[in-house]
MMTF fields as JSON, N, C-alpha, C and O atoms, coordinates in Angstrom:
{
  "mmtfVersion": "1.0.0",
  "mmtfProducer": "UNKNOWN",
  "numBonds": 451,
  "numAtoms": 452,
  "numGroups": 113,
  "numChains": 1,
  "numModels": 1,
  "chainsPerModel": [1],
  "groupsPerChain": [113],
  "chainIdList": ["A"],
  "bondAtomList": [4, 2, 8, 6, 12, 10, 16, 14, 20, 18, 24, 22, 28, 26, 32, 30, 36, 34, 40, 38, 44, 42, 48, 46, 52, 50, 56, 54, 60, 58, 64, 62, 68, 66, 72, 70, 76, 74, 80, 78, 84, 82, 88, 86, 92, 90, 96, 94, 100, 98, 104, 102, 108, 106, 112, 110, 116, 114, 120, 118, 124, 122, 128, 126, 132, 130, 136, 134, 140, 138, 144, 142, 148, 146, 152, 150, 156, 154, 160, 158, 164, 162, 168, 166, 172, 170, 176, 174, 180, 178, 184, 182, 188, 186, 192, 190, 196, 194, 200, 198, 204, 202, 208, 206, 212, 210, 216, 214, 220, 218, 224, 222, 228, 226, 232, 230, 236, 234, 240, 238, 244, 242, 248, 246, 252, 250, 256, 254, 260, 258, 264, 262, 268, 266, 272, 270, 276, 274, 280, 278, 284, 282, 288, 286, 292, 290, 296, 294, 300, 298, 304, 302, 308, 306, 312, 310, 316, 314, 320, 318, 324, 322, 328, 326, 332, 330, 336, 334, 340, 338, 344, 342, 348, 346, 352, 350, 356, 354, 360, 358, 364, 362, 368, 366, 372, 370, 376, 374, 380, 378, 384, 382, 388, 386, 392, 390, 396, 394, 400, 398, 404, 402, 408, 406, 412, 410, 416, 414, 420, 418, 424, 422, 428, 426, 432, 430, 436, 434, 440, 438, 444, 442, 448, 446],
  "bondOrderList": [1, 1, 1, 1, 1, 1, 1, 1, 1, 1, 1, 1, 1, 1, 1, 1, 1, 1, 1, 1, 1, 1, 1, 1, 1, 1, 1, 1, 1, 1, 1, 1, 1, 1, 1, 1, 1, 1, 1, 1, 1, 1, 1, 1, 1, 1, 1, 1, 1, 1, 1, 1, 1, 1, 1, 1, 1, 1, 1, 1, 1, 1, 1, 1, 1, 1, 1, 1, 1, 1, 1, 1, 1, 1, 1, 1, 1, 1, 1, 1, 1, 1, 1, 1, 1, 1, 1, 1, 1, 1, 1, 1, 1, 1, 1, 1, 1, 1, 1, 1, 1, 1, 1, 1, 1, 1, 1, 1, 1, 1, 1, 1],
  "groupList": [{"groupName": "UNK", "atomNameList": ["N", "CA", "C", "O"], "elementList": ["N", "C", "C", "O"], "formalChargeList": [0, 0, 0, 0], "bondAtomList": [1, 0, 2, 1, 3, 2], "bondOrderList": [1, 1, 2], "singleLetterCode": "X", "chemCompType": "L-PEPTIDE LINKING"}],
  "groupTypeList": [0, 0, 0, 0, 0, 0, 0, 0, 0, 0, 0, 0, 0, 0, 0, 0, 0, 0, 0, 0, 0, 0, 0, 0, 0, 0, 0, 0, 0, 0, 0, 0, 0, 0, 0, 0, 0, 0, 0, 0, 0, 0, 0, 0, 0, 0, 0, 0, 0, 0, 0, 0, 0, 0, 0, 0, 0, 0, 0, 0, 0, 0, 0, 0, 0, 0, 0, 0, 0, 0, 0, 0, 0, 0, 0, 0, 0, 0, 0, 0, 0, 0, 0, 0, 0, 0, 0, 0, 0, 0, 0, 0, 0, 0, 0, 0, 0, 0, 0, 0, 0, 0, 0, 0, 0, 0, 0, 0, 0, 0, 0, 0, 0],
  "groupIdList": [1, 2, 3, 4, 5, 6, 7, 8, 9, 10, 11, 12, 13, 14, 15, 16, 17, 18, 19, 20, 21, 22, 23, 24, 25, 26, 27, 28, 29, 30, 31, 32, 33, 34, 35, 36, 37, 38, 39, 40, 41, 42, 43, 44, 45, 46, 47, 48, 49, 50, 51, 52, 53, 54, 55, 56, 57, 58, 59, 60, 61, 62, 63, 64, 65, 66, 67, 68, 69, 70, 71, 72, 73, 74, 75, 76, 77, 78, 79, 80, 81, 82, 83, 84, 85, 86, 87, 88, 89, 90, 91, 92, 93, 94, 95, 96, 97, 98, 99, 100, 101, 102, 103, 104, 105, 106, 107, 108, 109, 110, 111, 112, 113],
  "secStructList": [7, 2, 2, 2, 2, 2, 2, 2, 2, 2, 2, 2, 2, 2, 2, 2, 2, 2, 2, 2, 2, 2, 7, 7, 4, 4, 4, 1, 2, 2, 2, 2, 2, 2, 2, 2, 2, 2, 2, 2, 2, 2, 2, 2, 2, 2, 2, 2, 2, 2, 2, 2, 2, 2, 2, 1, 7, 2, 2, 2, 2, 2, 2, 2, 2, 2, 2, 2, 2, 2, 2, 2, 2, 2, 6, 6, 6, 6, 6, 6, 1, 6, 6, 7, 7, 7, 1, 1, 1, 7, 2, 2, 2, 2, 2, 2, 2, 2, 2, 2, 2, 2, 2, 2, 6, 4, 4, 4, 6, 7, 7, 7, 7],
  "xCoordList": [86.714, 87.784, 89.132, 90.078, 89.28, 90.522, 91.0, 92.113, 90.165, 90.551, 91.34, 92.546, 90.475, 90.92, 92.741, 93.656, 92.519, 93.398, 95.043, 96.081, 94.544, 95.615, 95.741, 96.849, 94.915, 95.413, 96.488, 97.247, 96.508, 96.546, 99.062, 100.125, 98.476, 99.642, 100.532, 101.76, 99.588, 100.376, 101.074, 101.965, 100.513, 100.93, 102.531, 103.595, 102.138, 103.282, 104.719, 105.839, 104.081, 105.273, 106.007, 107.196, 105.371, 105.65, 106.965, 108.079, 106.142, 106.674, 108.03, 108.948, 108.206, 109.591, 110.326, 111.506, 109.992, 110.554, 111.309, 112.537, 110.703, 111.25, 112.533, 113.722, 112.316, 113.057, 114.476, 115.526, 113.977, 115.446, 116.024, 117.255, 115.27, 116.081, 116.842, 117.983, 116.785, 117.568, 118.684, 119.779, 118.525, 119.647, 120.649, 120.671, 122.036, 123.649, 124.176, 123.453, 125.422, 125.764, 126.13, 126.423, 126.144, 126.308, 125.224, 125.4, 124.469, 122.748, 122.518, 121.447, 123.459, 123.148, 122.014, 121.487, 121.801, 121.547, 120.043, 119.17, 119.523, 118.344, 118.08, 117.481, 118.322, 117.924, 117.672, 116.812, 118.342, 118.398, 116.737, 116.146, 116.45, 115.59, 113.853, 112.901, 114.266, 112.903, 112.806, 111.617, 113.875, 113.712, 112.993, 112.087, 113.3, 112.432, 110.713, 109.773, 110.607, 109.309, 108.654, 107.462, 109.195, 108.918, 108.808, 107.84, 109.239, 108.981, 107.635, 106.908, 107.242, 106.295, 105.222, 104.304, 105.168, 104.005, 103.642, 102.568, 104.522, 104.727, 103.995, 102.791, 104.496, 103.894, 102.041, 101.112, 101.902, 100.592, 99.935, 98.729, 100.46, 99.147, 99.104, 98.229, 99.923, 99.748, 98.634, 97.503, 98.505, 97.458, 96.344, 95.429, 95.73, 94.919, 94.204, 93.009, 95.191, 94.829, 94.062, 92.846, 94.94, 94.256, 92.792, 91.875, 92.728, 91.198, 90.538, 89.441, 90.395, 89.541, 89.517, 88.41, 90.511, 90.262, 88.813, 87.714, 89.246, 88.283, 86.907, 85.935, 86.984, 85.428, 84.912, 83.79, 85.992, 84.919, 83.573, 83.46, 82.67, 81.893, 82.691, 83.754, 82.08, 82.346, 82.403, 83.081, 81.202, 81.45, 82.935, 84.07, 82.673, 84.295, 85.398, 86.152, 85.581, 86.558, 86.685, 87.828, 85.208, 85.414, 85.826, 86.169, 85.562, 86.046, 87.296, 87.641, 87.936, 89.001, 90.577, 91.75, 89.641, 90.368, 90.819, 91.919, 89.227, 89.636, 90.374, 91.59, 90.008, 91.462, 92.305, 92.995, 92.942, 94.185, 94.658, 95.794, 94.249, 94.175, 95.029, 96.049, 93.738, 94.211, 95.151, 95.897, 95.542, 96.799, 98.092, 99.081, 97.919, 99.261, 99.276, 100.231, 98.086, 98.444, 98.904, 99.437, 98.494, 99.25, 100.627, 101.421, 101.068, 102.175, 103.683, 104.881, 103.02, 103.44, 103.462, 104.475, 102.438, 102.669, 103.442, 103.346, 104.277, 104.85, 106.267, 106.99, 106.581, 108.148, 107.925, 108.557, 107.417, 107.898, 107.282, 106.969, 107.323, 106.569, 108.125, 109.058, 108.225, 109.506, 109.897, 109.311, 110.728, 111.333, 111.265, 111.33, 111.114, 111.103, 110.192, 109.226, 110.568, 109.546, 109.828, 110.927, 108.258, 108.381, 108.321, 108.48, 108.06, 108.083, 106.544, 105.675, 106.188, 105.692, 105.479, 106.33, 103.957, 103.911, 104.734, 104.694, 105.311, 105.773, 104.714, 103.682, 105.14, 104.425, 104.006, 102.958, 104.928, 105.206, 104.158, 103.223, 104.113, 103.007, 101.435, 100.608, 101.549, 100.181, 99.584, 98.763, 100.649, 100.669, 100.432, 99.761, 101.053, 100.732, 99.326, 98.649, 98.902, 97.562, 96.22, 95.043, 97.063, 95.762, 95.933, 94.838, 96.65, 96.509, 96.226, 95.939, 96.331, 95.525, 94.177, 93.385, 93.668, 91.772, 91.35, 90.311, 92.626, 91.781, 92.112, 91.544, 93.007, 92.134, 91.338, 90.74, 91.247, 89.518, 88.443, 87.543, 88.699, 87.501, 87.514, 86.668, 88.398, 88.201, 87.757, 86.786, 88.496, 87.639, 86.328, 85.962, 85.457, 84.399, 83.821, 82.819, 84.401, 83.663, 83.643, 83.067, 83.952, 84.086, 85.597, 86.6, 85.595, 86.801, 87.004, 86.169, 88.25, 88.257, 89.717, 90.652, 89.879, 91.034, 91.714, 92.686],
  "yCoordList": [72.579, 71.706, 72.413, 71.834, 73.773, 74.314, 74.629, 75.137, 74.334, 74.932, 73.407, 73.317, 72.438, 71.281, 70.81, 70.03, 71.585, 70.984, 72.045, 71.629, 73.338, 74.466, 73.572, 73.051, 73.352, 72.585, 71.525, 71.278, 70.76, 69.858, 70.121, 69.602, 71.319, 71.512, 72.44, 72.525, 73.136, 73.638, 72.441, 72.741, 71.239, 70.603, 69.864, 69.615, 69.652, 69.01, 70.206, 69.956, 71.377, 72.408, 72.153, 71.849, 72.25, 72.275, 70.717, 70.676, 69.886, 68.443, 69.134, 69.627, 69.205, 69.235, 70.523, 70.298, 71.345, 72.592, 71.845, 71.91, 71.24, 70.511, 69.276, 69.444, 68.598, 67.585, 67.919, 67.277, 69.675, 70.593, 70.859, 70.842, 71.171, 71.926, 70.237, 70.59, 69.736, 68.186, 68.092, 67.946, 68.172, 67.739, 68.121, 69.265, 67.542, 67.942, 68.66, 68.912, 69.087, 69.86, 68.444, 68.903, 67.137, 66.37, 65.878, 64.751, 66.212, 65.751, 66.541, 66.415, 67.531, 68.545, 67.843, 68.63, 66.335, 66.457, 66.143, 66.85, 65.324, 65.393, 66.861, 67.109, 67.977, 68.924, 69.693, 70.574, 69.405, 69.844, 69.368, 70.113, 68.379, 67.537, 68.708, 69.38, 68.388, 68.605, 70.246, 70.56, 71.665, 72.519, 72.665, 73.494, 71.987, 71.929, 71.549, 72.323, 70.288, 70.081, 71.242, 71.409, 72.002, 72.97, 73.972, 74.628, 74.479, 75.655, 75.28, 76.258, 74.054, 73.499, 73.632, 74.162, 73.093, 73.298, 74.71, 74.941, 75.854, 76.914, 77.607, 77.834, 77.886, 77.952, 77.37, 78.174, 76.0, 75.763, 76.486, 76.723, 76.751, 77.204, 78.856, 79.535, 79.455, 81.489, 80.738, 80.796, 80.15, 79.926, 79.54, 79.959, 78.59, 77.978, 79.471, 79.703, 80.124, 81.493, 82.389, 82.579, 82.938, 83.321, 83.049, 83.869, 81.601, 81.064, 80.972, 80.649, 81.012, 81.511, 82.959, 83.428, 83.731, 85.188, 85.341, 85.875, 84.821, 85.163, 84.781, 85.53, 83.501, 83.032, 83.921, 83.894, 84.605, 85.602, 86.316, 86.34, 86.835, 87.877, 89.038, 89.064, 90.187, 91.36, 92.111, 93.115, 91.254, 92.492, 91.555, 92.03, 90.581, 90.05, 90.669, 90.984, 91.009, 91.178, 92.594, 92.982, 93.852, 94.86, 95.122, 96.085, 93.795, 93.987, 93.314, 93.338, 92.558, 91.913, 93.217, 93.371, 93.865, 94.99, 96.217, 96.683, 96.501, 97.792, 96.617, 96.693, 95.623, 95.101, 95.366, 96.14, 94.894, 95.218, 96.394, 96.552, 97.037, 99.028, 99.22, 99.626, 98.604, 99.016, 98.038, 98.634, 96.833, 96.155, 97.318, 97.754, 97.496, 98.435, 99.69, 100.369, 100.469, 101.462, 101.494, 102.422, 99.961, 99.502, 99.283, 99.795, 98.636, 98.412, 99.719, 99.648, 100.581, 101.482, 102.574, 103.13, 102.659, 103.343, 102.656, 103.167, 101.333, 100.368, 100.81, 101.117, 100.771, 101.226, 102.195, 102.557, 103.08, 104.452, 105.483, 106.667, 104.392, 104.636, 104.331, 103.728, 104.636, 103.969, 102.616, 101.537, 102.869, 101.072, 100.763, 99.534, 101.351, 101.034, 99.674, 99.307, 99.001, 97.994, 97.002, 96.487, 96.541, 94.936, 93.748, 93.852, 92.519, 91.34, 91.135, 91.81, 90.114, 90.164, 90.531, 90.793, 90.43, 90.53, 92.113, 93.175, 91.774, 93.148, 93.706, 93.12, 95.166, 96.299, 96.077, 96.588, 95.189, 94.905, 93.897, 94.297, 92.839, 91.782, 91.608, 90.857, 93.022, 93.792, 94.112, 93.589, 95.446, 95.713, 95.009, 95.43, 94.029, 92.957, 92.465, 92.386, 92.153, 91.384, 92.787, 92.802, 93.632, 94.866, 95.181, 95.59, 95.194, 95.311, 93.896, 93.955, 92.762, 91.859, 91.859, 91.589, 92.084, 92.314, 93.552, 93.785, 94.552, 96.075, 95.469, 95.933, 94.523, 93.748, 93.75, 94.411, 92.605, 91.582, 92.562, 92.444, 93.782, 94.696, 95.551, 95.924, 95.568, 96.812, 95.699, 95.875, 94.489, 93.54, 93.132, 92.293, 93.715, 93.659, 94.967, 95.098, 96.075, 97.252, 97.938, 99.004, 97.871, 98.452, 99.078, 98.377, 100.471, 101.079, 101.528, 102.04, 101.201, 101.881, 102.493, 102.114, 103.127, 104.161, 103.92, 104.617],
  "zCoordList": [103.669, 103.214, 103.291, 103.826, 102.726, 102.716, 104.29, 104.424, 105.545, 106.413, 106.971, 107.203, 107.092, 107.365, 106.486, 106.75, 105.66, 104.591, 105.479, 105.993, 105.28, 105.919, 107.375, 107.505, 108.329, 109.565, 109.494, 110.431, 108.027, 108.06, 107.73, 108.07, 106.851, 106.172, 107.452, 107.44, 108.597, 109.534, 110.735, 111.53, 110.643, 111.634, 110.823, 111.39, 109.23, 109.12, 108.558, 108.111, 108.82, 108.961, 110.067, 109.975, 111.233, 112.325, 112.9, 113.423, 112.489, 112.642, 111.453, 112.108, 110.204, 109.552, 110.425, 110.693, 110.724, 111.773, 112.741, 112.803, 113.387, 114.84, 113.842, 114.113, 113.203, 112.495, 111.915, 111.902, 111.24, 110.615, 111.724, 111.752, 112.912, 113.925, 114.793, 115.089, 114.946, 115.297, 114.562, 115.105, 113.145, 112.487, 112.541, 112.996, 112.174, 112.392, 111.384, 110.421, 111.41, 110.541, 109.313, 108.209, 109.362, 108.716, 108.093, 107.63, 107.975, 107.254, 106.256, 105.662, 105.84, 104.753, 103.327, 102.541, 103.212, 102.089, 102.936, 102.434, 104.024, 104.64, 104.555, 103.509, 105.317, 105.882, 104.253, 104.241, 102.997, 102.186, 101.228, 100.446, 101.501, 101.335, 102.443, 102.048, 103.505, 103.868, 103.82, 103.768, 103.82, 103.542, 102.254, 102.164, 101.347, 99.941, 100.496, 100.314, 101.141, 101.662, 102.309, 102.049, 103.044, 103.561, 102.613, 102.998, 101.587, 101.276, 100.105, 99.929, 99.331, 99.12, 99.503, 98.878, 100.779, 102.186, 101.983, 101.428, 102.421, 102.641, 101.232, 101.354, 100.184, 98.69, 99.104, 99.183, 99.292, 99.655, 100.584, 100.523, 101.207, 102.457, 101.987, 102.525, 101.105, 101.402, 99.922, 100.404, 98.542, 98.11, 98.624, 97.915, 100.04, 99.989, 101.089, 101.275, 101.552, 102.571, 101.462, 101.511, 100.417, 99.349, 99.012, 99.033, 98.661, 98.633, 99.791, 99.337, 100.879, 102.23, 101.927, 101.663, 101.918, 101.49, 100.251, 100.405, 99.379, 98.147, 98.713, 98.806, 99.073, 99.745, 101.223, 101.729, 101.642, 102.971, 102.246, 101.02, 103.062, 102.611, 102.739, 103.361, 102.035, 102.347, 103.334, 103.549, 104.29, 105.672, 106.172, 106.203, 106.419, 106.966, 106.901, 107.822, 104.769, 105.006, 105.427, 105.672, 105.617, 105.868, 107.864, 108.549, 108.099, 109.488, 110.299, 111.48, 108.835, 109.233, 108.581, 108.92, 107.531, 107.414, 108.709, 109.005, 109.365, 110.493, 111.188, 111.009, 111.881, 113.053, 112.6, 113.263, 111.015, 110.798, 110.76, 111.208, 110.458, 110.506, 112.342, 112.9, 112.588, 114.254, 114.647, 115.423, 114.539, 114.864, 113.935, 114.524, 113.104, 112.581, 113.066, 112.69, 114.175, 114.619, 116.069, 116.679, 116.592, 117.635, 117.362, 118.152, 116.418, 116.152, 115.811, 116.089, 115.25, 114.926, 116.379, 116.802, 116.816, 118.21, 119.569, 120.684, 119.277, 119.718, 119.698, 120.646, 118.104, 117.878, 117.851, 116.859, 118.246, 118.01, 119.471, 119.592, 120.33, 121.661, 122.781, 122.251, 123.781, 125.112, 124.836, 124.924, 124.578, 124.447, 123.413, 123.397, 121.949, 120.892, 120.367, 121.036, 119.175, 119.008, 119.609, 119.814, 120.081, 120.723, 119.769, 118.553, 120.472, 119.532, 119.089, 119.64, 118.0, 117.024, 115.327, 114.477, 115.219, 113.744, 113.453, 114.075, 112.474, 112.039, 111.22, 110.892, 110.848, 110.601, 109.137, 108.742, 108.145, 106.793, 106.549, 105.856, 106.91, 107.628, 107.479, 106.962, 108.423, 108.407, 106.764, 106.01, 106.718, 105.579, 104.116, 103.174, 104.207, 102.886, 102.939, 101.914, 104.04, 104.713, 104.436, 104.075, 104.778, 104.131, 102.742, 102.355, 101.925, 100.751, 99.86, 98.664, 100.515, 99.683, 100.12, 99.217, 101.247, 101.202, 100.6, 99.983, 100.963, 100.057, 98.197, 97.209, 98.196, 96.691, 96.185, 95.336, 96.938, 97.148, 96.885, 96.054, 97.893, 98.122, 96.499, 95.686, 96.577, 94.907, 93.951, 93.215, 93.952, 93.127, 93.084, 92.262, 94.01, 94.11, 94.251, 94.955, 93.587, 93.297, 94.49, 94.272, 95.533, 96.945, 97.103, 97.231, 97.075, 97.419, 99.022, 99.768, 99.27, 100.738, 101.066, 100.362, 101.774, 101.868, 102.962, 103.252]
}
């Protein structure tokens, strides 16, 4: 249900995204209007992510942890590699995303480093 539900809340991000980006500098009180809708949406979906988080198993989240490990050592060997950093998730990103499963994980008596 929560996944159907997050699909549901990414499409109508997307649809008010495209709608803010149309509007004129004269619509201030529309655009004022669906930025609120949007940050609503937005508020909804990092909770309903939360609850898919809590409901993974443990090995999940112990293997959704090493990708992230290794996406931030890609990332990090990115900016700090020729050409400095490229585009994408930033390094901070990552970071937040591994310390809410190394949460999860200590909340369930599993420490990891």
């Amino acid at each position: 249900m929560a996944v159907g539900e997050m699909s549901s809340i990414l499409r109508e991000l997307e649809r008010l995204q495209d709608r803010i980006s149309l509007l004129g500098s004269d619509d201030s009180v529309e655009k004022h209007a669906l930025l609120a809708r949007q940050e609503t949406l937005r508020t909804r979906a990092a909770r309903l992510a939360e609850d898919v988080d809590a409901a993974c198993s443990t090995k999940d989240l112990l293997i959704q942890l090493a990708s992230l490990r290794h996406r931030r050592e890609v990332l990090q060997r990115q900016r700090h590699g020729p050409g400095g950093s490229g585009p994408g998730q930033s390094s901070s990103q990552v970071d937040e995303r591994i310390a809410r499963i190394r949460s999860l994980l200590e909340a369930r008596g599993i420490r990891v480093h």
